[in-house]
C-alpha positions, 0 to 999 in steps of 0.5 A: 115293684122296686128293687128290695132294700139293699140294692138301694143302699150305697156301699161307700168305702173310703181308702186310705194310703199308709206309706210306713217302713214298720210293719207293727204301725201298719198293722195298728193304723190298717185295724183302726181305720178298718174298725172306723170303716176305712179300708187301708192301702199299706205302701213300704217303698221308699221310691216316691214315683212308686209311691205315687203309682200306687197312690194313683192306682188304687184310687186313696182319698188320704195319706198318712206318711212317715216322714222318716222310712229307712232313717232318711227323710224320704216322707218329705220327698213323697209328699213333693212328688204327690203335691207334683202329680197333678191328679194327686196335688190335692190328696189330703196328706196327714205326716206323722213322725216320731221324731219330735226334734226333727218334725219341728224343723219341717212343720212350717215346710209341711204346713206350706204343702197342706199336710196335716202334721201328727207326732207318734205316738198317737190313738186311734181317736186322734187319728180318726179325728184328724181324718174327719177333719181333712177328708172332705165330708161324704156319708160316713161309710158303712161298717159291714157291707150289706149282702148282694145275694139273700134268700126271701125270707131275708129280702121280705125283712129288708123291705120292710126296713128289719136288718135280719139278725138284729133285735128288731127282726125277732119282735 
């Protein structure tokens, strides 16, 4: 007898870094990468090893950094240290900065360390769309993980290909 349905599913999350000072921006970019299925690793420090570290440890397949934290520049030092760490220098990194006059300065610099660069303010749809297009392509991730532990009556429908809940299931 095979396994029933949704033990044969694949569960793929991808988790993205944010390495931002505000708070506000967090919280906006962690609701529109969870709404798409990403999974958000918010990271406030302004040390790069740590930012790296963190990076590093909590196995992120993109970063989206500010380049200005603590109205220093520092985003630019992050991304010399993740392009330095050798499991690390070929993370997607999308740069974003609010600072128009300023980014100009660095666009050519970041472009030569492979970061996309992205100006503040931008959506949700932009931001989605220059994630697909810098994450290398897999499975577009689920949006709500399957249940482990489901009683037979669920399992009986799963088998059959009917996600309990769905109209499908009460036709």
């Amino acid at each position: 007898m095979p396994p029933p349905l949704y033990e044969r599913k694949a569960i793929m999350v991808r988790t993205i870094a944010v390495v931002d000072d505000d708070a506000a921006y967090l919280r906006f970019i962690e609701k529109a990468l969870a709404g798409a299925g990403y999974v958000s690793c918010p990271i406030t420090s302004f040390d790069a090893e740590e930012v790296v570290r963190v990076i590093a440890a909590s196995g992120c397949e993109a970063a989206i950094i500010d380049v200005f934290m603590y109205n220093e520049p520092s985003g630019l030092s992050f991304v010399d240290a993740i392009r330095e760490d050798p499991a690390l220098a070929g993370l997607p990194l999308i740069v974003a900065t609010g600072a128009r006059e300023k980014a100009a300065r660095f666009r050519l610099a970041l472009r030569h360390q492979r970061c996309r660069v992205m100006l503040k303010p931008f959506g949700v749809d932009e931001l989605l769309q220059a994630l697909n297009e810098t994450l290398s392509p897999r499975p577009v991730p689920l949006r709500r993980p399957q249940p482990t532990v489901l009683g037979p009556a669920a399992n009986a429908l799963l088998n059959r290909g009917i996600v309990p809940g769905t109209p499908a299931e009460s036709t």
